[in-house]
C-alpha positions as CSV (number, residue, x, y, z in Angstrom):
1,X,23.8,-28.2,25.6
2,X,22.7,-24.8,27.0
3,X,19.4,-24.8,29.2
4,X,16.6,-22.3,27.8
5,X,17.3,-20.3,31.0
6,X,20.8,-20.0,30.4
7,X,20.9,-18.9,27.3
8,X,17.6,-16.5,28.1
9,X,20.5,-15.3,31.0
10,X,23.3,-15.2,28.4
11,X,21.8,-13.2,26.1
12,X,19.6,-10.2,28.2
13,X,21.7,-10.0,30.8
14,X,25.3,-8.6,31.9
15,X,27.1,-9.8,35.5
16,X,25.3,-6.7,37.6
17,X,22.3,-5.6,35.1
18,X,20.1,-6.4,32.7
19,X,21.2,-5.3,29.4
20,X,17.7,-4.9,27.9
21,X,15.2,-1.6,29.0
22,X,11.7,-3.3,30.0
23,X,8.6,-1.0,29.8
24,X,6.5,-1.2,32.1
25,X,3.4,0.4,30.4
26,X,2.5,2.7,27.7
27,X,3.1,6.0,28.7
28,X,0.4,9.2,27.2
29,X,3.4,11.4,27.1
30,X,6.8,10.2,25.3
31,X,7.4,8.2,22.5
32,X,6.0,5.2,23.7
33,X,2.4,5.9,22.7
34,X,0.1,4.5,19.8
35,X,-3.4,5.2,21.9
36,X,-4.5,7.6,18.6
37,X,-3.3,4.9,16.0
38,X,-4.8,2.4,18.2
39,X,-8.3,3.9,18.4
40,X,-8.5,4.5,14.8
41,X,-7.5,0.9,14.5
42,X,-10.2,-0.3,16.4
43,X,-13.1,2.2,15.1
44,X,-12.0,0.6,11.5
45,X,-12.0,-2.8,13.1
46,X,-15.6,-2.2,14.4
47,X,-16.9,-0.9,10.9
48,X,-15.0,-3.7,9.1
49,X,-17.3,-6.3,11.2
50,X,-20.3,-4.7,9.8
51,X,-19.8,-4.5,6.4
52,X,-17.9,-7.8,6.1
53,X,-14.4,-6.9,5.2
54,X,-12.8,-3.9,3.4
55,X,-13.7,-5.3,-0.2
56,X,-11.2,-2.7,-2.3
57,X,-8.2,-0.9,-1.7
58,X,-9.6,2.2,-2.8
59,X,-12.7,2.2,-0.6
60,X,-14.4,5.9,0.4
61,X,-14.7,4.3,4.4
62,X,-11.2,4.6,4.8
63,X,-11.7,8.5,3.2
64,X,-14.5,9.1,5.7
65,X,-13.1,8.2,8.5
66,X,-10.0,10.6,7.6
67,X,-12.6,13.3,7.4
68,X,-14.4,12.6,10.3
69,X,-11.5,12.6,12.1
70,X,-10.0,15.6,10.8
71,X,-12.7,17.5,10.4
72,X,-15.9,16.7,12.6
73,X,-15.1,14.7,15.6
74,X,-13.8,16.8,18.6
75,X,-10.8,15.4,20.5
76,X,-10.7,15.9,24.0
77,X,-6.5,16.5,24.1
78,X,-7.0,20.0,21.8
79,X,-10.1,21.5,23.9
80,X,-12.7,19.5,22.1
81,X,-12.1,21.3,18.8
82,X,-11.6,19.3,15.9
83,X,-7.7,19.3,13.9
84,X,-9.1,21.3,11.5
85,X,-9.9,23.7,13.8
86,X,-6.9,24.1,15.3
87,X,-5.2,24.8,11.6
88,X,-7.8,27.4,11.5
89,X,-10.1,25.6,9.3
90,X,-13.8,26.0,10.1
91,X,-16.8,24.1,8.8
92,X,-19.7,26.2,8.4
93,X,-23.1,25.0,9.0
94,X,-25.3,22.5,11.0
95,X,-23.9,19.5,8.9
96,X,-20.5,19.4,8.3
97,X,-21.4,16.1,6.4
98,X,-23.2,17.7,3.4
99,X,-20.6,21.0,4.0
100,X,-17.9,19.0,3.1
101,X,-19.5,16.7,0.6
């Protein structure tokens, strides 16, 4: 019978060198980043708490939040301008709520 060590041994690593890659952290330039699926993950999360669960598949909160992300909230990586912006869409006005609605 192989020990759990040995096989761990056996199976990620060669004579000389491991033959698996271990990242060390999550990098904000690469491929190895989620931070912007995170944070929406989390802000749907938080809203979810409040209102006790997403109760249908075709909700509007998951809409909103598209638009609000897309359209109103600045992001700090493009300038503070929104997405939208940056595709040289503007929203006119002093709500972009009731604009867009």
């Amino acid at each position: 019978m192989i020990h759990i060590n040995q096989a761990f041994k056996d199976e990620f690593f060669t004579r000389s060198k491991s033959r698996s890659r271990h990242i060390r952290h999550i990098r904000l330039q690469g491929d190895h980043n989620s931070n912007k699926m995170e944070q929406l993950n989390g802000e749907v999360r938080d809203r979810e708490e409040v209102i006790r669960g997403l109760k249908n598949v075709n909700t509007s909160v998951l809409t909103g939040y598209r638009l609000y992300h897309d359209f109103i909230r600045p992001h700090e990586g493009i300038a503070n301008r929104t997405p939208a912006e940056m595709c040289g869409v503007k929203i006119e006005g002093d709500n972009k709520w009731k604009t867009i609605i």
